[in-house]
Structures are given as structure tokens and as C-alpha cells.
PDBQT receptor file of N, H, CA, C and O in Angstrom, charges set to zero:
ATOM      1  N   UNK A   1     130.853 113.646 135.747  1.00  0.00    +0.000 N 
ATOM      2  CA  UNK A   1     131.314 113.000 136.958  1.00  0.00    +0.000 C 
ATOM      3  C   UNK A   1     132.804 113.242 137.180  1.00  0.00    +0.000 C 
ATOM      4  O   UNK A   1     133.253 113.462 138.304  1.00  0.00    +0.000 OA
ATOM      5  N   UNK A   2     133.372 113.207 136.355  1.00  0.00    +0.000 N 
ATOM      6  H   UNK A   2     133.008 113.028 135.441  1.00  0.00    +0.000 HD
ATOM      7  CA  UNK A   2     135.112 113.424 136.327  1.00  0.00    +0.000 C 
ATOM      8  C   UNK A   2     135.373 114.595 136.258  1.00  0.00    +0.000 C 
ATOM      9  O   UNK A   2     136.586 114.755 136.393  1.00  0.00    +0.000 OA
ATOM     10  N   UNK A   3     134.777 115.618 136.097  1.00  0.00    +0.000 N 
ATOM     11  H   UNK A   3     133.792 115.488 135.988  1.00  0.00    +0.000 HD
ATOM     12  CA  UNK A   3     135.102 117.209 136.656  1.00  0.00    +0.000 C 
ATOM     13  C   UNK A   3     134.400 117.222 137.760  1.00  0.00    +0.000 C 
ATOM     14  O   UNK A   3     135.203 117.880 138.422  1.00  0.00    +0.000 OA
ATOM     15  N   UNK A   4     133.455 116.997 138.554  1.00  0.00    +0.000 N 
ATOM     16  H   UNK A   4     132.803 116.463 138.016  1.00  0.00    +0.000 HD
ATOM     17  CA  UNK A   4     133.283 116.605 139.654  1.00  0.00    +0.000 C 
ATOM     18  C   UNK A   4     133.963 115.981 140.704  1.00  0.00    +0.000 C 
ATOM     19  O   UNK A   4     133.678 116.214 141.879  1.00  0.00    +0.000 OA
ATOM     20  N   UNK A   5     134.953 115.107 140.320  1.00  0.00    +0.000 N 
ATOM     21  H   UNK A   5     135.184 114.918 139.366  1.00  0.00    +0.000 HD
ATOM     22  CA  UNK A   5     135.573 114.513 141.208  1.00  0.00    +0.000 C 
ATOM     23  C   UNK A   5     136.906 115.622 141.358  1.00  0.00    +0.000 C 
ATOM     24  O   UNK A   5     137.394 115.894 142.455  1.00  0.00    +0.000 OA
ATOM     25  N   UNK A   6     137.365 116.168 140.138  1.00  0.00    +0.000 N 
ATOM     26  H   UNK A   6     136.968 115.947 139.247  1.00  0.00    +0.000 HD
ATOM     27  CA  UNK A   6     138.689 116.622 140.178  1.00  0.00    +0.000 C 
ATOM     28  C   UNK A   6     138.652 118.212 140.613  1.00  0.00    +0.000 C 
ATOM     29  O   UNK A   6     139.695 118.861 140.674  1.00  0.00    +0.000 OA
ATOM     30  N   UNK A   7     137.477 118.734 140.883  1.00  0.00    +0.000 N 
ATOM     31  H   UNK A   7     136.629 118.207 140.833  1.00  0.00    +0.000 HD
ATOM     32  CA  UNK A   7     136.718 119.566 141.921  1.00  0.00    +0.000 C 
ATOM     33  C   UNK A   7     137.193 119.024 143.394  1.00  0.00    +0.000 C 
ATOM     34  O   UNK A   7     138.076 119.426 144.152  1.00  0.00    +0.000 OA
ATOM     35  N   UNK A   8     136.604 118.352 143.455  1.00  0.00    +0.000 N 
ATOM     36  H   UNK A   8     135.887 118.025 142.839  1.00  0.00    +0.000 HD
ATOM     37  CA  UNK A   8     136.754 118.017 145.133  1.00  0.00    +0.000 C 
ATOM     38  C   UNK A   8     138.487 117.997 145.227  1.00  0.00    +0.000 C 
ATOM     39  O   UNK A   8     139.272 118.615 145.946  1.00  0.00    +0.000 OA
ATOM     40  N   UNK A   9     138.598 117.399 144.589  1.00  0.00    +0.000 N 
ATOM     41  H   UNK A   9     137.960 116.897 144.004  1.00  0.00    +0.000 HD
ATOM     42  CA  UNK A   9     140.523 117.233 144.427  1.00  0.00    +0.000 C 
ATOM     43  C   UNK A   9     141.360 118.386 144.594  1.00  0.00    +0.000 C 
ATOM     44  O   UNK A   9     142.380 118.357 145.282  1.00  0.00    +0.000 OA
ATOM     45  N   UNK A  10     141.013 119.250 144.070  1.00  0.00    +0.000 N 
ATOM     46  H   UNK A  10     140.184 119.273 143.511  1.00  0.00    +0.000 HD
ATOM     47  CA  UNK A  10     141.492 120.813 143.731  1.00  0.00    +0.000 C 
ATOM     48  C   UNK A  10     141.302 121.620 144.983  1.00  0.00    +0.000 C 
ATOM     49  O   UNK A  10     141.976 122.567 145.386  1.00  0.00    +0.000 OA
ATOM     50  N   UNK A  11     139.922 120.877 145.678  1.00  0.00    +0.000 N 
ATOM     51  H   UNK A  11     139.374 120.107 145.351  1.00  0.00    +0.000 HD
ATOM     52  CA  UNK A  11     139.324 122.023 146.954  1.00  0.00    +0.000 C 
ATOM     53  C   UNK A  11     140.038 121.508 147.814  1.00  0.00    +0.000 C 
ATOM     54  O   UNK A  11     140.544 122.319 148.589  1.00  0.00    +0.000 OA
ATOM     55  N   UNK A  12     140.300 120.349 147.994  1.00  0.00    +0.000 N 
ATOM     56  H   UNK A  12     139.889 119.690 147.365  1.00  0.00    +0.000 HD
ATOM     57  CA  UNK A  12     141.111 119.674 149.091  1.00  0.00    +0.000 C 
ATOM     58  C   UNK A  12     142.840 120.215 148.926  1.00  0.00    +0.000 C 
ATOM     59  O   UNK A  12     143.558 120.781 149.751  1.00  0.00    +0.000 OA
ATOM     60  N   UNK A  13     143.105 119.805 147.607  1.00  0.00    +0.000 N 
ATOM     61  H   UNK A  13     142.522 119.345 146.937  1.00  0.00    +0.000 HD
ATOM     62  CA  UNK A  13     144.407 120.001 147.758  1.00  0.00    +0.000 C 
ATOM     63  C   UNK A  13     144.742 121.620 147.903  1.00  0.00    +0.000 C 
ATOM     64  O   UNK A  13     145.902 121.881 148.224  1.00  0.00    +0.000 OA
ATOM     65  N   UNK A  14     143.722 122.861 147.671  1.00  0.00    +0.000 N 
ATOM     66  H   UNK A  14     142.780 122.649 147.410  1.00  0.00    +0.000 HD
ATOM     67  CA  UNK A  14     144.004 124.057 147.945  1.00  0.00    +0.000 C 
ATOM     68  C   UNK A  14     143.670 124.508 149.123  1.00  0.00    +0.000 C 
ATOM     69  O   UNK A  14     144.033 125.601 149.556  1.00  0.00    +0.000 OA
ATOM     70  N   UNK A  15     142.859 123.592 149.807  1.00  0.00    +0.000 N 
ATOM     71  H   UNK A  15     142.564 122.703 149.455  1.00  0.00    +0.000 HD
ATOM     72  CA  UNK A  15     142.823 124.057 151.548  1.00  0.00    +0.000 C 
ATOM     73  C   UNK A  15     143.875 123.440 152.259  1.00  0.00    +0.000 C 
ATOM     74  O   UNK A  15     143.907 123.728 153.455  1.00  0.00    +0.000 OA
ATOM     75  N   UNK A  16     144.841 122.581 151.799  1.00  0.00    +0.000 N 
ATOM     76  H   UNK A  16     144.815 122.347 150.827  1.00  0.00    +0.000 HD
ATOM     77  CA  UNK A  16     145.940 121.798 152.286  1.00  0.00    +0.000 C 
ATOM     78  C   UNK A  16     146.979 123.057 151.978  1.00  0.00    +0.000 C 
ATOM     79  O   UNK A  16     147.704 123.612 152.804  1.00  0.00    +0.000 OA
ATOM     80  N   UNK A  17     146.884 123.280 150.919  1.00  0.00    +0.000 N 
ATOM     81  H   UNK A  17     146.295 122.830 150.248  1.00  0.00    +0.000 HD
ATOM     82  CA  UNK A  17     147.946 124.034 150.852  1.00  0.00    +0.000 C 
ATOM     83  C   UNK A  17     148.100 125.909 151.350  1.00  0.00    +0.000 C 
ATOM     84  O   UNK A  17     149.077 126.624 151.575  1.00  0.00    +0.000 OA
ATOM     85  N   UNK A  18     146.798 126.123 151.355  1.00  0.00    +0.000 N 
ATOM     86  H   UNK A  18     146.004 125.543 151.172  1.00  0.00    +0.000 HD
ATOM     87  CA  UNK A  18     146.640 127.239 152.029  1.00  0.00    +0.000 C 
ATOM     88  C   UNK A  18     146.962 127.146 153.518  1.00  0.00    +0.000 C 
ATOM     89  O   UNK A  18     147.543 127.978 154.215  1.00  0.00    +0.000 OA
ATOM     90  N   UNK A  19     146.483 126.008 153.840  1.00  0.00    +0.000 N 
ATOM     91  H   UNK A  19     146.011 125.332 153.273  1.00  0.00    +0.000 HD
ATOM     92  CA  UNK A  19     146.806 125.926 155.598  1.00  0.00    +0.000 C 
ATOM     93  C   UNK A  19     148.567 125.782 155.529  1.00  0.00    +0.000 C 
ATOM     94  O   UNK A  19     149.065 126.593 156.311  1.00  0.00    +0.000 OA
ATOM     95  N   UNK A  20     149.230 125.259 155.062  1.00  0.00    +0.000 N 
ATOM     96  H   UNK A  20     148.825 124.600 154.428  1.00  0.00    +0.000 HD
ATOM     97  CA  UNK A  20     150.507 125.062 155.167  1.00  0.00    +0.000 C 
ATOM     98  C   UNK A  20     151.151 126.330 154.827  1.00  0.00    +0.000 C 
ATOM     99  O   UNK A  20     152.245 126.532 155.354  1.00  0.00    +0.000 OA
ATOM    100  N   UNK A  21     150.733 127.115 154.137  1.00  0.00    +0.000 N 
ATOM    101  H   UNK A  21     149.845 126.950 153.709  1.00  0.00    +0.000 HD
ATOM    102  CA  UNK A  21     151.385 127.932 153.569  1.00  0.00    +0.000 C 
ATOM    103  C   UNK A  21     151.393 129.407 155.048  1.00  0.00    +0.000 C 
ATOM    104  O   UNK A  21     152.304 130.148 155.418  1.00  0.00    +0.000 OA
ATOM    105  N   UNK A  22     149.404 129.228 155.685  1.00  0.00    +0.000 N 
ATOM    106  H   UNK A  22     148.663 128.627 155.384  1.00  0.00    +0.000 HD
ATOM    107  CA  UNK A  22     150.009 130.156 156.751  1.00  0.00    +0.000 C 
ATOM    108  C   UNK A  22     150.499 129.548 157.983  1.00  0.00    +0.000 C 
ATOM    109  O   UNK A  22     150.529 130.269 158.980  1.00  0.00    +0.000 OA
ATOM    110  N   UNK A  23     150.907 128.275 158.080  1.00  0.00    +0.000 N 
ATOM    111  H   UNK A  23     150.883 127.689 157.270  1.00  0.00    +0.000 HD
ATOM    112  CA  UNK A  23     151.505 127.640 158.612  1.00  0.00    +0.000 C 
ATOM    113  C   UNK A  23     152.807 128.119 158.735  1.00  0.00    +0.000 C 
ATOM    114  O   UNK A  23     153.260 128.348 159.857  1.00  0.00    +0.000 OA
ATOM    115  N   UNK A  24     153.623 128.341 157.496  1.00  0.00    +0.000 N 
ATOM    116  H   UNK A  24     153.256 128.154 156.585  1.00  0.00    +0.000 HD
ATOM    117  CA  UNK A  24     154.733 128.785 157.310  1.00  0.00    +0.000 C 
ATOM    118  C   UNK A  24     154.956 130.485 157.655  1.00  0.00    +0.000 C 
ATOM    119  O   UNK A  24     155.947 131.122 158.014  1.00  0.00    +0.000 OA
ATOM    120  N   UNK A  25     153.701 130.830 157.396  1.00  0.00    +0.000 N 
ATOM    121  H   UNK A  25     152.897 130.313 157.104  1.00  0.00    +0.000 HD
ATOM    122  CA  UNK A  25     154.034 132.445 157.507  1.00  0.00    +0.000 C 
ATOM    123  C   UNK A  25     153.663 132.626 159.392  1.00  0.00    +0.000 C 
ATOM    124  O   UNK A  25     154.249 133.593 159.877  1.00  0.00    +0.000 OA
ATOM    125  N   UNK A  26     152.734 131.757 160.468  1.00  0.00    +0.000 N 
ATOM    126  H   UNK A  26     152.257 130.971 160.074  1.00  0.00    +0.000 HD
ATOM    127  CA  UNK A  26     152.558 131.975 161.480  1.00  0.00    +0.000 C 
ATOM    128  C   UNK A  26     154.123 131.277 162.674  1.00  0.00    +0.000 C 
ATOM    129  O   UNK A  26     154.488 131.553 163.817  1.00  0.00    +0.000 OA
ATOM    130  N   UNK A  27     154.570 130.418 161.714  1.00  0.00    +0.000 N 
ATOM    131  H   UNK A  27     154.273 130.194 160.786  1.00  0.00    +0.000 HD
ATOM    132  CA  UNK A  27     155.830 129.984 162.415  1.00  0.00    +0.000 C 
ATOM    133  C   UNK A  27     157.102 131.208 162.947  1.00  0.00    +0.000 C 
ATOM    134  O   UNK A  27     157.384 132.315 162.488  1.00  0.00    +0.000 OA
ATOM    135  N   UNK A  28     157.642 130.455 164.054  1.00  0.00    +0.000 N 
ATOM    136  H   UNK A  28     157.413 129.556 164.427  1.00  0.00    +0.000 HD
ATOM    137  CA  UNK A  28     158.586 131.621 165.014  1.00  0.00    +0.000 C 
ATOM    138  C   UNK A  28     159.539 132.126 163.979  1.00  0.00    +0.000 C 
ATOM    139  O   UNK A  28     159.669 133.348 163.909  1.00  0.00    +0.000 OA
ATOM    140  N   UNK A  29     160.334 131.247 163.035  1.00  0.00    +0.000 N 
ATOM    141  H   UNK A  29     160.229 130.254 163.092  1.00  0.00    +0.000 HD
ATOM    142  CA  UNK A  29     161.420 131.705 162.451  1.00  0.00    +0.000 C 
ATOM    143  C   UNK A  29     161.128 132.877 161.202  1.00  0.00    +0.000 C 
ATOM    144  O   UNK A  29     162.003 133.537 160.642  1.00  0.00    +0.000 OA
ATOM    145  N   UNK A  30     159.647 132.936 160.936  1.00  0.00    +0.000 N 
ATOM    146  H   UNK A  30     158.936 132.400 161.391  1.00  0.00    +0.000 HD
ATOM    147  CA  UNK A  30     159.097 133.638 160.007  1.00  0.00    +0.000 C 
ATOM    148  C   UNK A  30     158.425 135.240 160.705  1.00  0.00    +0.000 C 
ATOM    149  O   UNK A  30     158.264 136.358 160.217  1.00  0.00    +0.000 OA
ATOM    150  N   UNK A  31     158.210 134.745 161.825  1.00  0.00    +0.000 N 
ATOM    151  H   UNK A  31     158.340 133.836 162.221  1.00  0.00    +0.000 HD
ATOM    152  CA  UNK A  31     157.624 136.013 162.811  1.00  0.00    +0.000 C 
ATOM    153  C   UNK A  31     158.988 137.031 163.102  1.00  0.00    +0.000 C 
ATOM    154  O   UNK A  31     159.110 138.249 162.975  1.00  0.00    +0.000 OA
ATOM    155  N   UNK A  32     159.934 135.990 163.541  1.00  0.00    +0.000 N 
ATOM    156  H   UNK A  32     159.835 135.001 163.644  1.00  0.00    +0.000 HD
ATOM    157  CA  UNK A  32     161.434 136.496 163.724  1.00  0.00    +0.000 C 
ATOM    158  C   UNK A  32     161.811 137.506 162.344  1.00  0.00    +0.000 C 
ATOM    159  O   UNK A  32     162.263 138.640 162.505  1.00  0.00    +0.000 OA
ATOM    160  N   UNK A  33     161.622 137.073 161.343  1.00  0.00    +0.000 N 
ATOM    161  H   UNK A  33     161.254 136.152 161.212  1.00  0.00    +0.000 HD
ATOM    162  CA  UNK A  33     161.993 137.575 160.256  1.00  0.00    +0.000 C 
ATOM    163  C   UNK A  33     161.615 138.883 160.039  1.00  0.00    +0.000 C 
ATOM    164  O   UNK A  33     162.257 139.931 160.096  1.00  0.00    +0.000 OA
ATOM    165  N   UNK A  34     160.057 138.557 159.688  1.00  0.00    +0.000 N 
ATOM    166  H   UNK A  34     159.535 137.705 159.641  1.00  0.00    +0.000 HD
ATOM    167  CA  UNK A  34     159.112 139.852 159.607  1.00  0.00    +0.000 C 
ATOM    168  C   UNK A  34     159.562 141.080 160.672  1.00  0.00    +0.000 C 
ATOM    169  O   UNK A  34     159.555 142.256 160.308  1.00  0.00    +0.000 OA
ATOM    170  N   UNK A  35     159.980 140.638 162.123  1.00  0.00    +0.000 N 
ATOM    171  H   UNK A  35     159.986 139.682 162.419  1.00  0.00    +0.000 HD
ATOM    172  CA  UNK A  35     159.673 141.681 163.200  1.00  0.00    +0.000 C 
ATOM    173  C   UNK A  35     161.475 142.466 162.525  1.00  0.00    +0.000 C 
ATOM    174  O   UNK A  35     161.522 143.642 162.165  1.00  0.00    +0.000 OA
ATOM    175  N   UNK A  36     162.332 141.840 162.501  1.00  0.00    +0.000 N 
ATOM    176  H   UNK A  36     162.294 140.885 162.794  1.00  0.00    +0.000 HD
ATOM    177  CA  UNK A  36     163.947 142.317 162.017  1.00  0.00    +0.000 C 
ATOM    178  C   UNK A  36     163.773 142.988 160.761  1.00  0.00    +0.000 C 
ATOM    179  O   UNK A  36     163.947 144.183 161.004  1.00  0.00    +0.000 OA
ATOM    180  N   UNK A  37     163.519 142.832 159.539  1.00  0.00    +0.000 N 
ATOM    181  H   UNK A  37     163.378 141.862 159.342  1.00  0.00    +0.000 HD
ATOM    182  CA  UNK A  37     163.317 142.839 158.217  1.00  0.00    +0.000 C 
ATOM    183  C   UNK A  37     162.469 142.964 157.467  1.00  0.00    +0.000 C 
ATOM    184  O   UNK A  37     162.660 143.352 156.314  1.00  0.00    +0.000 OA
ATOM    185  N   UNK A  38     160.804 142.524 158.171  1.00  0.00    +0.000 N 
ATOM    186  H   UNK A  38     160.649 142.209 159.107  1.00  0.00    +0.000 HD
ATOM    187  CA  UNK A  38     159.696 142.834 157.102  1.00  0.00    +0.000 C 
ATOM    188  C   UNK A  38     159.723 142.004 156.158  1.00  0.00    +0.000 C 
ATOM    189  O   UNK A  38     158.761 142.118 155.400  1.00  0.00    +0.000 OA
ATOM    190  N   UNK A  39     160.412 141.248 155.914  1.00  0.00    +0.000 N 
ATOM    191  H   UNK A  39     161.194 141.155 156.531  1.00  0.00    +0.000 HD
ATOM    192  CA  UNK A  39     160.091 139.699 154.961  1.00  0.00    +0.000 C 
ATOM    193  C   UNK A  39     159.166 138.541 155.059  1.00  0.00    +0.000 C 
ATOM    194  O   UNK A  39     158.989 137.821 156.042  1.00  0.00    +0.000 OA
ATOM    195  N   UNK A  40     158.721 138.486 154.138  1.00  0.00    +0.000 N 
ATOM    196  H   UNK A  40     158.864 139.071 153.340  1.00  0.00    +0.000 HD
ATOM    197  CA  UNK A  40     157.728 137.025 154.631  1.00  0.00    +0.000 C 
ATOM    198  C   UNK A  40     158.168 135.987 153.483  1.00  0.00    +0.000 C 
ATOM    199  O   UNK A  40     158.123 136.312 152.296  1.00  0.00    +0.000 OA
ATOM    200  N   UNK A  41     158.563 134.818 153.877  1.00  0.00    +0.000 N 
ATOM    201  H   UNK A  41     158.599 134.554 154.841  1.00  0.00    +0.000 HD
ATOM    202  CA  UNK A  41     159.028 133.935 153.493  1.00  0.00    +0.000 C 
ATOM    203  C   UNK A  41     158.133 133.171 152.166  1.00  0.00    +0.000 C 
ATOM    204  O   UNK A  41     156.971 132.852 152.414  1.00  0.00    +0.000 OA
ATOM    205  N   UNK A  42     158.733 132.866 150.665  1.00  0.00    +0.000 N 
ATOM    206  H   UNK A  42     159.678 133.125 150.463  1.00  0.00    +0.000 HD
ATOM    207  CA  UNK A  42     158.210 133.008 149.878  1.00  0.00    +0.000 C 
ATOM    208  C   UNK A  42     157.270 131.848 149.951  1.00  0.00    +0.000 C 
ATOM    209  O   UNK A  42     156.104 132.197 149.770  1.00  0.00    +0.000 OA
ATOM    210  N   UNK A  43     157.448 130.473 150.181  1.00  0.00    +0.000 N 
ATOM    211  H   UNK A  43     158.396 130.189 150.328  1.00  0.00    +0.000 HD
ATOM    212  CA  UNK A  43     156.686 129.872 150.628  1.00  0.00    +0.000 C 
ATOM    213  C   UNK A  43     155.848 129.910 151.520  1.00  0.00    +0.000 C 
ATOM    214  O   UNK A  43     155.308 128.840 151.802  1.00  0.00    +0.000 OA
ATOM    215  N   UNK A  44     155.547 130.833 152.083  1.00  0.00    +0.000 N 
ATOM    216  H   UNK A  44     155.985 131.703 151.854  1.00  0.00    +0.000 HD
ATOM    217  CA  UNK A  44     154.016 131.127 152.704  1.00  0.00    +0.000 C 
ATOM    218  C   UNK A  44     153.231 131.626 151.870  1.00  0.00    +0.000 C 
ATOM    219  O   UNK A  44     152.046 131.302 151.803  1.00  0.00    +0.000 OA
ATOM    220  N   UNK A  45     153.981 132.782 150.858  1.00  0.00    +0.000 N 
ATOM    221  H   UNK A  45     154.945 133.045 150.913  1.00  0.00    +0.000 HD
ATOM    222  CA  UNK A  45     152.979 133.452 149.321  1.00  0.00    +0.000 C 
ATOM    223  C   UNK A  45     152.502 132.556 148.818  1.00  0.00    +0.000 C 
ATOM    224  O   UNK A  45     151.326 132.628 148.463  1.00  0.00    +0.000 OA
ATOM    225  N   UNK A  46     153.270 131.377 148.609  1.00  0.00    +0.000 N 
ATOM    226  H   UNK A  46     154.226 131.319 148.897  1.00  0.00    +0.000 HD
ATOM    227  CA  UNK A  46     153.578 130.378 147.559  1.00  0.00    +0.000 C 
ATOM    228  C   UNK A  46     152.323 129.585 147.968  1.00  0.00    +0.000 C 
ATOM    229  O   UNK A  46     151.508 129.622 147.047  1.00  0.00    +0.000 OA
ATOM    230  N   UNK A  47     151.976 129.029 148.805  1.00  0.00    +0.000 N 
ATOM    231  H   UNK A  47     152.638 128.999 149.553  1.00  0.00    +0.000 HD
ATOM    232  CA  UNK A  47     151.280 128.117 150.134  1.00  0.00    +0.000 C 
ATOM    233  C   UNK A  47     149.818 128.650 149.728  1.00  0.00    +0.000 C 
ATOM    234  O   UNK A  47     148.826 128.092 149.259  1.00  0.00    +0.000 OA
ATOM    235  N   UNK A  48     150.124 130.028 150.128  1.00  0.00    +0.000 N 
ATOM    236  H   UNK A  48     150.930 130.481 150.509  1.00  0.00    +0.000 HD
ATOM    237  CA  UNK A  48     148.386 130.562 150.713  1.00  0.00    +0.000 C 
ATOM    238  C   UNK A  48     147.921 131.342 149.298  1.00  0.00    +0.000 C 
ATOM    239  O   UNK A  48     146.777 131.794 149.361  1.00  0.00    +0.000 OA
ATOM    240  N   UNK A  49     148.555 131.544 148.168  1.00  0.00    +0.000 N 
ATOM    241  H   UNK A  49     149.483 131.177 148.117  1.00  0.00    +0.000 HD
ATOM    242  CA  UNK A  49     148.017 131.958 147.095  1.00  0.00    +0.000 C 
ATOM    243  C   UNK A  49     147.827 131.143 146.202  1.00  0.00    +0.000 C 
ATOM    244  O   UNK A  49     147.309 131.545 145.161  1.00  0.00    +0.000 OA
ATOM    245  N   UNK A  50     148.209 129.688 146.352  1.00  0.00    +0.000 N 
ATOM    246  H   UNK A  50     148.631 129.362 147.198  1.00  0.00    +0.000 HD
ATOM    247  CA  UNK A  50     148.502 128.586 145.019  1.00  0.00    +0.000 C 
ATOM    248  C   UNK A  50     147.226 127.774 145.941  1.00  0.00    +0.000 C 
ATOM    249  O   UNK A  50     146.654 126.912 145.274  1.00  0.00    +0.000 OA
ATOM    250  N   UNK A  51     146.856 127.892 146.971  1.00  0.00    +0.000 N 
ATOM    251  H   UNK A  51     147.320 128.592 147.513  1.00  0.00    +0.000 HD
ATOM    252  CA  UNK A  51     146.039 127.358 147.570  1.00  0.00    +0.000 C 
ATOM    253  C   UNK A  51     144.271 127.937 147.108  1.00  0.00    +0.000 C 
ATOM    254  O   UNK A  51     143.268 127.343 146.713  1.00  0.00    +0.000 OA
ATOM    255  N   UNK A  52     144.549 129.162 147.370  1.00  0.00    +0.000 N 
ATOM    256  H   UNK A  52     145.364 129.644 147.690  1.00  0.00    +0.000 HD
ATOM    257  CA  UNK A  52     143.450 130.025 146.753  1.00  0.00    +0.000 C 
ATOM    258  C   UNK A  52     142.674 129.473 145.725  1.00  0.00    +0.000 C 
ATOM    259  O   UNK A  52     141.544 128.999 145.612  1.00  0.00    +0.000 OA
ATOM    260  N   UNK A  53     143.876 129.737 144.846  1.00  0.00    +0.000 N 
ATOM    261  H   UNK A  53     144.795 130.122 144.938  1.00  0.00    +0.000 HD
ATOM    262  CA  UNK A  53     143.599 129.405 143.210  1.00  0.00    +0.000 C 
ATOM    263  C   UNK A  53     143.096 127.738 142.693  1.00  0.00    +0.000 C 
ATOM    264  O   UNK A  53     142.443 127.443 141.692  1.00  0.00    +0.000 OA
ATOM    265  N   UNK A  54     143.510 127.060 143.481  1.00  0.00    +0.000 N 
ATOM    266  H   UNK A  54     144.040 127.299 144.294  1.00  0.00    +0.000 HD
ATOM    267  CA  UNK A  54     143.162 125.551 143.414  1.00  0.00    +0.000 C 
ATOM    268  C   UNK A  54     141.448 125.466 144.052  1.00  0.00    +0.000 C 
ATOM    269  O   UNK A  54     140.532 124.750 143.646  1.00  0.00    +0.000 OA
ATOM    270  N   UNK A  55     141.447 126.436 145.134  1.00  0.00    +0.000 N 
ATOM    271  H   UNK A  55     142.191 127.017 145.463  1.00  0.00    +0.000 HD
ATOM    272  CA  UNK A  55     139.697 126.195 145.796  1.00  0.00    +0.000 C 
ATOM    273  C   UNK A  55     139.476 126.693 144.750  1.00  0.00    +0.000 C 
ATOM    274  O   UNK A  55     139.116 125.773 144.015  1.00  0.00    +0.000 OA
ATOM    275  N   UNK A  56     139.470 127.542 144.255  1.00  0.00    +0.000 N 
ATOM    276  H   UNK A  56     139.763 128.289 144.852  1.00  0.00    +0.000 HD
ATOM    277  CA  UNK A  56     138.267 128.932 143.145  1.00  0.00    +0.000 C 
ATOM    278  C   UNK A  56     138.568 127.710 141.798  1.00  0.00    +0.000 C 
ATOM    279  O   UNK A  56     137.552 127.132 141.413  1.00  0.00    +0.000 OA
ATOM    280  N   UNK A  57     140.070 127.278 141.017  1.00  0.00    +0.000 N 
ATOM    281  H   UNK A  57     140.895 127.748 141.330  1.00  0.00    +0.000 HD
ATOM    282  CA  UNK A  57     139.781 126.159 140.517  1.00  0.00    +0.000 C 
ATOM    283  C   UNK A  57     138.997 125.065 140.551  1.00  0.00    +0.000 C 
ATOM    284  O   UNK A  57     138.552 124.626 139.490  1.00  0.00    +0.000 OA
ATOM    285  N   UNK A  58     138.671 124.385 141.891  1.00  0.00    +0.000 N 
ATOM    286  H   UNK A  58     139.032 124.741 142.752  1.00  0.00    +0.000 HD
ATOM    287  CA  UNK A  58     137.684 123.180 142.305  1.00  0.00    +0.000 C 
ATOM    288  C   UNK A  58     136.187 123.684 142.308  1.00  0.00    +0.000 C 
ATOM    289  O   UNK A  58     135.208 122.947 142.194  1.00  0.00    +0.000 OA
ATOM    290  N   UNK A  59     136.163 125.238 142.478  1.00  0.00    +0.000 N 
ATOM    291  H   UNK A  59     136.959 125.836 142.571  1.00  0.00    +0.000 HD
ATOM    292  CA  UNK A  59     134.576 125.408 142.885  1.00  0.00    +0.000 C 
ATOM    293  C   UNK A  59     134.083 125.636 141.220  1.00  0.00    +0.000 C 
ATOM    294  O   UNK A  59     132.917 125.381 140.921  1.00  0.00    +0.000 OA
ATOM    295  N   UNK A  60     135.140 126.175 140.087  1.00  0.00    +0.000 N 
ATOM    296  H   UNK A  60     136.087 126.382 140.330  1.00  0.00    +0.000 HD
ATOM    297  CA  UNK A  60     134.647 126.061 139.004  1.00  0.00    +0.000 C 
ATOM    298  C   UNK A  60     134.169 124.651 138.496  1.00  0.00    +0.000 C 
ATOM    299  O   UNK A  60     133.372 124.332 137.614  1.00  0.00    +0.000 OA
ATOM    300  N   UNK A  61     134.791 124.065 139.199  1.00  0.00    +0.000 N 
ATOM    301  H   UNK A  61     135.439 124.324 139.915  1.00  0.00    +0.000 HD
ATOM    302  CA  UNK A  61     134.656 122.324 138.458  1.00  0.00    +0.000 C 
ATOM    303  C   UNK A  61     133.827 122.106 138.938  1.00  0.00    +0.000 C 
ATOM    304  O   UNK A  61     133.259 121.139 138.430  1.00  0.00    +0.000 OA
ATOM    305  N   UNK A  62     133.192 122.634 140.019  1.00  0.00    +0.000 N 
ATOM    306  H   UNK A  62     133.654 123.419 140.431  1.00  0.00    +0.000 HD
ATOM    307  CA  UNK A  62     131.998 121.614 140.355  1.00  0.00    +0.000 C 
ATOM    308  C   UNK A  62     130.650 122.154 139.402  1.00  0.00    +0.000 C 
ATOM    309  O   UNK A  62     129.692 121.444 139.094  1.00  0.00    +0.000 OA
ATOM    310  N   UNK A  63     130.825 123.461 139.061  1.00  0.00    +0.000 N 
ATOM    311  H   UNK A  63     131.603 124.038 139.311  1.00  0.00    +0.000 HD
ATOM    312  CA  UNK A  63     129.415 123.883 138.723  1.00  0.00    +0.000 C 
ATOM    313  C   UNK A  63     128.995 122.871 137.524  1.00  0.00    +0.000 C 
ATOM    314  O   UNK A  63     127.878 122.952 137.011  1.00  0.00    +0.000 OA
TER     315      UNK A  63
């Protein structure tokens, strides 16, 4: 039951953080960036890959 719960925990908190993260990379000051420089701001990596890893973390917990 308690890897079960901390599953759901993991899936939630990695779709939170995936959305924020391309949140950060779809924002103007980050588009601005990319179009001048080709940079993408590390907290969008940070966001949408730590997010990833927390779903694929939660979906292990549930099995």
C-alpha cells in the first residue's frame, strides 16, 4: 500500500514538474533567448527531465 501511494506521489509530482519546466522553456523571455543565442534555459532541462524520471519512478512503484 505505501509504494502505492508514493507512486501516485511521484506521478503527480513529475507531471507538475514537467509541465513547469515546458512552461519555462515555452515562455517569451526563453523564446527570445533561443531565437538570439540558441540557449534554453536550464530550468526548463531541469523541469521537463526531473519530471520524466519521477513519472517512470511512480509507474515503477505502482507495479
Amino acid at each position: 500500500m505505501n509504494n502505492k501511494m508514493f507512486g501516485i506521489v511521484f506521478i503527480i509530482v513529475g507531471v507538475v514538474l514537467a509541465l513547469w519546466g515546458y512552461n519555462i522553456y515555452d515562455a517569451a523571455s526563453a523564446q527570445l533567448s533561443r531565437a538570439l543565442n540558441g540557449d534554453t534555459p536550464i530550468e526548463a532541462w531541469a523541469g521537463m527531465v526531473g519530471g520524466v524520471v519521477c513519472v517512470l519512478v511512480g509507474i515503477t512503484r505502482l507495479k
